[in-house]
C-alpha positions as CSV (number, residue, x, y, z in Angstrom):
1,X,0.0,0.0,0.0
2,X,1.8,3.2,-1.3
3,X,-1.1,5.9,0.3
4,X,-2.2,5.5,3.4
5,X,-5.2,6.9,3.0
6,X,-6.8,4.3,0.7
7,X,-6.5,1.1,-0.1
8,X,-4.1,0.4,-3.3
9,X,-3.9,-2.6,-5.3
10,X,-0.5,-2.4,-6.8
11,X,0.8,-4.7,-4.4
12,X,-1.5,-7.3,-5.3
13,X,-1.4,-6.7,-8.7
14,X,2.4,-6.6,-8.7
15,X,2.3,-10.4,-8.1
16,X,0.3,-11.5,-10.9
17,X,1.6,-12.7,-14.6
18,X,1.5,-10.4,-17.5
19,X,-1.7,-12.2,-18.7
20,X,-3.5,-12.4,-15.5
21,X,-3.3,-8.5,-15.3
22,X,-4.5,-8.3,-18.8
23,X,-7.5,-10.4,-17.3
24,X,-8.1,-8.5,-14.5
25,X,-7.8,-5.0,-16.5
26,X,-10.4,-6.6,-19.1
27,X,-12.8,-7.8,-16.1
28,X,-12.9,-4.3,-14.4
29,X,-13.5,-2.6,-17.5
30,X,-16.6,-4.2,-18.4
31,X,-17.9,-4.4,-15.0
32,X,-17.8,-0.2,-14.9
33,X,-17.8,0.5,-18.6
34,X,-19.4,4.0,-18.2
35,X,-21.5,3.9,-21.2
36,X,-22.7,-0.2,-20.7
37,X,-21.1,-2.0,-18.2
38,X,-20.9,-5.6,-18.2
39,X,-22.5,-6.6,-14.5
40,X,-21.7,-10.2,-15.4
41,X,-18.6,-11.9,-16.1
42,X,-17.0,-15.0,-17.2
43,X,-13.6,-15.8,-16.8
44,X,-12.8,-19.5,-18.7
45,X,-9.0,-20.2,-18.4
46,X,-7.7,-23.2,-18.7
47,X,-7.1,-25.5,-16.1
48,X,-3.8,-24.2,-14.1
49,X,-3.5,-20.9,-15.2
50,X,-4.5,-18.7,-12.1
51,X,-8.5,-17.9,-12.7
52,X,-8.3,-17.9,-8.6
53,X,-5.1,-15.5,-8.9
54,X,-7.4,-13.2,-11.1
55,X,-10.1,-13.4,-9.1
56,X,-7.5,-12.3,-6.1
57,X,-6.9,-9.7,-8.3
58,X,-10.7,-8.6,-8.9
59,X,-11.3,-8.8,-5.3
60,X,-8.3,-5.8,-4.9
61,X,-9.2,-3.6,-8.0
62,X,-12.7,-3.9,-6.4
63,X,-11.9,-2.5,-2.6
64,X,-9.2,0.0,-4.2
65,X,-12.0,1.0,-6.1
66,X,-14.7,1.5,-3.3
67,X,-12.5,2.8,-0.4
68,X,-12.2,5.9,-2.6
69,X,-15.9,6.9,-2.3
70,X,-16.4,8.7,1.0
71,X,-20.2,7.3,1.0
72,X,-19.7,3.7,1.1
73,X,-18.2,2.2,4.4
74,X,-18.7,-1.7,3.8
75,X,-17.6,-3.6,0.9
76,X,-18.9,-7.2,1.4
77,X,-17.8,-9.6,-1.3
78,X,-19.3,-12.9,-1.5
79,X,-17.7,-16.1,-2.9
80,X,-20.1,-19.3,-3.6
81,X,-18.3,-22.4,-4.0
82,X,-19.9,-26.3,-4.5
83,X,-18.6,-27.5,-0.4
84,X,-17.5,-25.9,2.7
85,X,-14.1,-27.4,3.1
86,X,-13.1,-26.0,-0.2
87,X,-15.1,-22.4,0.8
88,X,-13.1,-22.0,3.7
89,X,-9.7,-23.1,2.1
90,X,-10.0,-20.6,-1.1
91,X,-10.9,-18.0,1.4
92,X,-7.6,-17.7,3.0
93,X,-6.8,-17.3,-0.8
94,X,-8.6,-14.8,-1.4
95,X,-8.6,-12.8,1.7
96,X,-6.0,-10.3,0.4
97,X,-6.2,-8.0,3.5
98,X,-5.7,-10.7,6.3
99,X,-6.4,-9.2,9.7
100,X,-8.0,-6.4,8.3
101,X,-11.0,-7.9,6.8
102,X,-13.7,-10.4,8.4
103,X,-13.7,-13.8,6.1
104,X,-16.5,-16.3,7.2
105,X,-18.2,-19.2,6.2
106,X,-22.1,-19.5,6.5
107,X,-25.1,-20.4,5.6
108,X,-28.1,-17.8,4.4
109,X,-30.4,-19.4,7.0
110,X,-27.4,-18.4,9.7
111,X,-26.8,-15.2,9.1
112,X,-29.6,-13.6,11.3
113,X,-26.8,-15.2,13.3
114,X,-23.7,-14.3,11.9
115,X,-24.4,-10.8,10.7
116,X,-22.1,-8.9,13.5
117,X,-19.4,-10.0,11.6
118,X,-20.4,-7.5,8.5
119,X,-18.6,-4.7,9.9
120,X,-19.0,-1.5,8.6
121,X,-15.6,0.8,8.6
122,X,-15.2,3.1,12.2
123,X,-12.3,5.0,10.6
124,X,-14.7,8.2,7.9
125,X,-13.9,7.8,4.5
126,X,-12.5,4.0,4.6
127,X,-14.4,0.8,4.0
128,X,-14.3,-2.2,5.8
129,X,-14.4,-6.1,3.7
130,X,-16.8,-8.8,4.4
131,X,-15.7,-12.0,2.9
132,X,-18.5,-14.2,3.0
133,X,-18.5,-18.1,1.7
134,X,-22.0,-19.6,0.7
135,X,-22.3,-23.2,-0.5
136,X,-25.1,-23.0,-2.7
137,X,-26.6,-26.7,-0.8
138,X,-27.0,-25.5,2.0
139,X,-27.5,-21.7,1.3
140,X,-30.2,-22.0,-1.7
141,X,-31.8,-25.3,-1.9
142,X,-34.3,-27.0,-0.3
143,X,-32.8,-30.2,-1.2
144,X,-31.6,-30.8,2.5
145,X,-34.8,-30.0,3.5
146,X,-34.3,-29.9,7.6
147,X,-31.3,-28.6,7.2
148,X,-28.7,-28.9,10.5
149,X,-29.6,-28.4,14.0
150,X,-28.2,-24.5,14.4
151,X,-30.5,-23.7,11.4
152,X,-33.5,-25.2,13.5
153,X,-32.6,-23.6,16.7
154,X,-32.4,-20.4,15.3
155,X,-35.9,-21.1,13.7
156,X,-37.5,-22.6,17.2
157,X,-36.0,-18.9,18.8
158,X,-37.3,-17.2,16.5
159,X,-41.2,-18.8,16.1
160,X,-41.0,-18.7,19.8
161,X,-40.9,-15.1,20.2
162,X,-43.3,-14.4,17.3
163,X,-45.6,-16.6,18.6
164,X,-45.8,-15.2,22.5
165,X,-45.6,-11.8,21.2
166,X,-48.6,-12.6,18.8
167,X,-51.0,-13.6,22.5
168,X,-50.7,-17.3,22.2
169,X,-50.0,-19.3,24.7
170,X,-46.1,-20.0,26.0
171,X,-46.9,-22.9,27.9
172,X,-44.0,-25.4,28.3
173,X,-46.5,-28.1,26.8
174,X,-46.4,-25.9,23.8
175,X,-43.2,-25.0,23.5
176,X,-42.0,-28.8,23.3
177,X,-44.8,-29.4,20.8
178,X,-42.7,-26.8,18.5
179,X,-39.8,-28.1,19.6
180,X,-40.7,-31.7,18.6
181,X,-41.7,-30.5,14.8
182,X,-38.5,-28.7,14.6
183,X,-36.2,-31.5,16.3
184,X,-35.1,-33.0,13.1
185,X,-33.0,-35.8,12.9
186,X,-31.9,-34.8,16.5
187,X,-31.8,-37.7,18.4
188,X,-33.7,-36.7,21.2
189,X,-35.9,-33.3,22.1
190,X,-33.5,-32.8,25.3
191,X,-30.4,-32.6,22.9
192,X,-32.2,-30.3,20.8
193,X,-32.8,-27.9,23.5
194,X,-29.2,-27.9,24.5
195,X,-29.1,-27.1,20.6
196,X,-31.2,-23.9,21.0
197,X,-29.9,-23.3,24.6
198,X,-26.8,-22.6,23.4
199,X,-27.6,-20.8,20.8
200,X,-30.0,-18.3,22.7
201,X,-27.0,-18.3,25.4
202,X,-24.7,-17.0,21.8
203,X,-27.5,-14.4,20.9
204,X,-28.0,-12.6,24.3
205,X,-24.0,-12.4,24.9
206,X,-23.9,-10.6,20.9
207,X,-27.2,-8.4,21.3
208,X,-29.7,-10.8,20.1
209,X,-30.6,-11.9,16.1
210,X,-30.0,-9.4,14.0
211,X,-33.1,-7.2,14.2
212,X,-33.8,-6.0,10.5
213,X,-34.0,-10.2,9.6
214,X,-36.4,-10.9,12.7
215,X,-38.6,-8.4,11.8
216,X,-39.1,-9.6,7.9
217,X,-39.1,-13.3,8.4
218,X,-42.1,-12.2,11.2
219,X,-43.7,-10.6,8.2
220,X,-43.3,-13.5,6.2
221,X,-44.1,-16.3,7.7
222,X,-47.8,-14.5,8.2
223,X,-48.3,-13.9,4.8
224,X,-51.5,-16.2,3.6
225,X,-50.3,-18.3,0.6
226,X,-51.6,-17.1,-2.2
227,X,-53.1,-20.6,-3.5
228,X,-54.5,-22.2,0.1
229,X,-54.7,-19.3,2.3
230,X,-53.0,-20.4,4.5
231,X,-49.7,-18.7,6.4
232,X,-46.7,-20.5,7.4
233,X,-47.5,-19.4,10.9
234,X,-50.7,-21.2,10.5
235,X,-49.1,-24.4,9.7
236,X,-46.9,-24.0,12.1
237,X,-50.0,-24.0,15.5
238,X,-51.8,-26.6,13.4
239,X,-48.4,-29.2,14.1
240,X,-48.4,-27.7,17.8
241,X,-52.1,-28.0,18.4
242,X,-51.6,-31.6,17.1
243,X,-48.1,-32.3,18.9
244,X,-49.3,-30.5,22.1
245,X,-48.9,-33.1,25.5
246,X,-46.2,-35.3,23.3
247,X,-42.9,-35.5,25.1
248,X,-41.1,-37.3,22.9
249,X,-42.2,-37.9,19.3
250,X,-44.3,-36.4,16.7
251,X,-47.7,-37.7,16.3
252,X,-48.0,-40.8,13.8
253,X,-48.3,-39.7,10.0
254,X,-46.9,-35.9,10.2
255,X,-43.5,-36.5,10.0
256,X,-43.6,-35.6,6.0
257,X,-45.2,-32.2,7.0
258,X,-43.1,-31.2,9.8
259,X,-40.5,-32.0,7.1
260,X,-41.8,-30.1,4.5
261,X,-42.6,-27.2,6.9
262,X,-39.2,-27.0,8.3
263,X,-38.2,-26.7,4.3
264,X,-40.5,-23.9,4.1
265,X,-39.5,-21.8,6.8
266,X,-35.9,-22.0,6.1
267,X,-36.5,-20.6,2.7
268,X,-38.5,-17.9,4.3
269,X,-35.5,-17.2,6.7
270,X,-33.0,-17.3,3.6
271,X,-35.1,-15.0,2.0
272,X,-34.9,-12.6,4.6
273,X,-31.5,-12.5,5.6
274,X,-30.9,-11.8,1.0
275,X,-31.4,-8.0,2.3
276,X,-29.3,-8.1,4.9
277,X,-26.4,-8.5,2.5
278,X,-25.0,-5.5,0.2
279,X,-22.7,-7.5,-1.9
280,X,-20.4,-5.6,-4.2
281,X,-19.0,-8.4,-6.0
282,X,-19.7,-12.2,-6.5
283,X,-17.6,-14.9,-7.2
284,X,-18.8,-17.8,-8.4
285,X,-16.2,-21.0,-8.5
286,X,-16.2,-23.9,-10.8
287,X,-20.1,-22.5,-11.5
288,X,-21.1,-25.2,-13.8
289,X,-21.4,-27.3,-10.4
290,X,-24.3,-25.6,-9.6
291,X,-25.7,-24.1,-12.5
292,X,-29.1,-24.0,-11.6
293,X,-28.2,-20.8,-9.9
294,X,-28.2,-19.4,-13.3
295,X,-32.0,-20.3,-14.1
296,X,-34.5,-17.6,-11.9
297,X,-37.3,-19.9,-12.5
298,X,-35.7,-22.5,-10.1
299,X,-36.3,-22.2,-6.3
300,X,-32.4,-21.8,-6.0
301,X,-32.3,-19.4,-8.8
302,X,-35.1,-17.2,-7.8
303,X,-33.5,-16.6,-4.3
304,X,-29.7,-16.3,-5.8
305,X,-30.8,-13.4,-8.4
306,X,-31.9,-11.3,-5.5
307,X,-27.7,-10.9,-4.8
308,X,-27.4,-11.0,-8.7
309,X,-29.4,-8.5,-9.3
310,X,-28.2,-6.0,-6.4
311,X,-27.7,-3.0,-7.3
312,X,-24.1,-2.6,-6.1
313,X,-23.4,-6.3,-7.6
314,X,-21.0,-7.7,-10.0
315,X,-20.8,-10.8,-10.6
316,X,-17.7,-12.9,-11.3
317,X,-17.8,-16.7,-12.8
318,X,-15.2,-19.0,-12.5
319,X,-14.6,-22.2,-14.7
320,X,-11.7,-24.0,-16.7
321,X,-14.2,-25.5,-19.3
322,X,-17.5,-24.8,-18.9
323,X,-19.0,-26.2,-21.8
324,X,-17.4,-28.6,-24.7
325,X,-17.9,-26.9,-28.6
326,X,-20.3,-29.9,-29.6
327,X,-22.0,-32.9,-27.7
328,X,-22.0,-36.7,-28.5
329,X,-24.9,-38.6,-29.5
330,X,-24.9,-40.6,-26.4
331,X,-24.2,-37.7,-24.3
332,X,-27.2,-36.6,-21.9
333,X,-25.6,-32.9,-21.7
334,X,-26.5,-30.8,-24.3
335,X,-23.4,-28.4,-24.5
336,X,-24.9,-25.8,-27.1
337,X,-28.1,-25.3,-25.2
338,X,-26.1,-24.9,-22.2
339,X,-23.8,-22.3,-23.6
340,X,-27.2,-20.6,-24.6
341,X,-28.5,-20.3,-21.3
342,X,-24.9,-18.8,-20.0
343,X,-25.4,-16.0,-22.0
344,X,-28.7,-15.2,-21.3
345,X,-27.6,-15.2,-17.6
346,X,-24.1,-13.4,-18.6
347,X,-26.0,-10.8,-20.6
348,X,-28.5,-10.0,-18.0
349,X,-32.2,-10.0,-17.8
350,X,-33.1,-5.8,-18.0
351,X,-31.1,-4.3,-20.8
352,X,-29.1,-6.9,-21.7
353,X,-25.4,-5.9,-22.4
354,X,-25.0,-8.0,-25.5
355,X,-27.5,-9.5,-28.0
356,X,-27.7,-12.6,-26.9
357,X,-30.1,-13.7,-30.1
358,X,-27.6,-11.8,-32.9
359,X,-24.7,-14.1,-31.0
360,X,-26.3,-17.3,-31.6
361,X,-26.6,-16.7,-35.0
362,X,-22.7,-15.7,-35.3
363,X,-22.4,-18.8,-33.4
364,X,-24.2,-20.5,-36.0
365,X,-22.8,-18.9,-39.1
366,X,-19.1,-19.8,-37.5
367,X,-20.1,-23.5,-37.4
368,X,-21.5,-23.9,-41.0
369,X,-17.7,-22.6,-41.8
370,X,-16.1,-24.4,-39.6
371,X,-17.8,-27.5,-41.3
372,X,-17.1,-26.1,-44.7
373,X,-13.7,-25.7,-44.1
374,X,-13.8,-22.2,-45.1
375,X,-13.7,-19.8,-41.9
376,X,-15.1,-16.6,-42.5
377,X,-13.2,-14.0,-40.6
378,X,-15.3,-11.2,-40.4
379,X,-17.5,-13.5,-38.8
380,X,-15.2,-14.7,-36.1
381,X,-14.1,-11.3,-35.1
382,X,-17.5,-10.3,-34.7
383,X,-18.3,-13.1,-32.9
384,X,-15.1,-13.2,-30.9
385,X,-15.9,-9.3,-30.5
386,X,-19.1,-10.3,-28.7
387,X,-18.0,-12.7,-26.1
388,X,-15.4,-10.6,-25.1
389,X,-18.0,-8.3,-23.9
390,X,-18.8,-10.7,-21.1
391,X,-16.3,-13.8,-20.7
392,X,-12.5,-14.4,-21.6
393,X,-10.3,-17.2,-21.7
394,X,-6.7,-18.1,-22.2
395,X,-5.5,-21.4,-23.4
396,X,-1.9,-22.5,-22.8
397,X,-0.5,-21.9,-26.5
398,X,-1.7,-18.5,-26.6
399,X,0.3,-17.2,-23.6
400,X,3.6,-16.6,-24.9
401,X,2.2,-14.4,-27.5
402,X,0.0,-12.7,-24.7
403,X,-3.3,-12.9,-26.7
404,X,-6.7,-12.7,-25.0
405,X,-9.2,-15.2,-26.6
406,X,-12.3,-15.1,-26.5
């Protein structure tokens, strides 16, 4: 760091090859290209070339970048990888400020939790880094529907105090009839108190959940479905009222619903603690792992695009090979259609940044002269001009001649 007034990135950049910088140069210029920035961006080296030295390099063109306006005073970057051993390796990698930022691994559903640690800066006119790792598993999907036991403490606090401040009745009889529908694969309902005993212990020694993520997941879970009417709160006294004077198990033939319900509210709770996080950039690793992040239409999708599409946020994708340039037969993958659907995500879904119908057809019209043997030029720069606009890549025999491709 050369002023020490603000953060600068030489340093960092200092250590990078002559292509990586290239990459890094090409990556922030589309991301704030005044006239039509890119917001999305793929970066498709090959497999040993450095994409997580570039994206080292991302990360400290982006806080050089922000500590120099006087209004922000929290940059929070957010990196999504497929498991949480990985998540917390890479971000020692990436953490380029060591003591001086907060790194942490967490889970959405958590982060009503965890959300002391996204410190804004104390010192006027600096920010202070947030490097938070998300698995998408754990952090988007219902797949795991009950997730772990923290998740369901957190939610038994929570439904707790929203029930007794809502007038109904905080009976002990009741309270281990929620406890019972929110017990999980716990093996018994005494070790899932200790669960939430600690947890409540955690809370009141920090200042409680955070309050902004309380008071919308209150909101939501009495919203009346739109379809049956019915709230999640609802569901959620109907399994009491049923469970109430059990000690030890649910009631025969609820398990599914208690199941599904505990799904349900930990969406809700992810979807509340979304707002909680400002990101300014997001780094997707190896994203072809869990692509379906890509699709809004999904359940995982629809509650990753409302980071996407933050206003602050850029997005960074990370992958060696994302898709092959044609798919076998036999294959189940269809490659093409793939690629498609990356550039509608790249591209963006409000003014899109490039046209993503006008570059399938160059896609096209570069095949049929491929095939023919007879490469039309002005097609492939045209084409090659286009992807540039949101991905890169370098291949191994380009380097010496320090050539981007597309």
């Amino acid at each position: 760091m050369t002023d020490k007034a603000h953060f600068d990135a030489s340093d960092i950049m200092a250590g990078l090859t002559g292509f990586q910088r290239q990459t890094v140069d090409h990556v922030m210029r589309r991301f704030h290209d005044p006239a039509r920035p890119s917001r999305r961006f793929l970066v498709a080296d090959e497999t040993g070339l450095g994409k997580s030295i570039v994206a080292r390099g991302v990360i400290a063109r982006t806080i050089e970048r922000i500590d120099r306006d006087p209004a922000v005073n929290r940059t929070d970057i957010l990196y999504i990888c497929s498991n949480s051993d990985l998540a917390n390796q890479n971000l020692k990698r990436l953490n380029i400020l060591g003591a001086q930022a907060t790194p942490f691994a967490s889970r959405l559903t958590l982060l009503a939790r965890h959300s002391r640690r996204l410190k804004p800066s104390v010192d006027p006119g600096r920010t202070a880094v947030n490097l938070v790792s998300f698995t998408p598993g754990t952090s988007f999907s219902k797949g795991f529907r009950g997730g772990n036991a923290e998740e369901r403490a957190l939610l038994s606090l929570l439904l707790w105090d929203i029930l007794v401040g809502l007038g109904h009745e905080g009976s002990r009889r009741r309270k281990t009839a929620l406890h019972l529908i929110l017990r999980g694969g716990v093996r018994s309902v005494e070790r899932f108190r200790g669960y939430i005993g600690e947890l409540a212990w955690e809370l009141s020694e920090h200042g409680g959940a955070d309050p902004s993520i309380v008071h919308d997941f209150t909101r939501r879970v009495q919203v009346p479905d739109e379809r049956t009417g019915v709230s999640l709160l609802d569901r959620v006294v109907t399994l009491m009222d049923l469970t109430e004077g059990r000690r030890k198990h649910l009631p025969t033939g609820i398990g599914d619903e208690a199941w599904q319900l505990i799904g349900d509210l930990r969406s809700a709770l992810a979807e509340s603690s979304v707002a909680v996080l400002k990101p300014d950039l997001i780094i997707l690793d190896e994203f072809q792992r869990f692509r379906e992040l890509m699709n809004p239409d999904t359940e995982a999708g629809e509650l990753a695009h409302h980071l996407f599409d933050h206003s602050s946020a850029r997005v960074l994708l990370l992958s060696a090979t994302p898709y092959k340039p044609f798919t076998y037969g036999e294959e189940e993958e269809d490659h093409a259609r793939d690629f498609h659907q990356l550039l509608d995500f790249l591209a963006g879904r409000t003014d899109p940044v490039i046209d993503v119908r006008k570059t399938r057809e160059l896609l096209g019209a570069y095949r049929e002269s491929v095939t023919r043997g007879d490469v039309d030029a002005d097609v492939r720069e045209l084409l090659s001009s286009n992807l540039r606009t949101v991905m890169s890549r370098w291949e191994r025999p380009r380097i010496g001649i320090e050539a981007m491709a597309a």
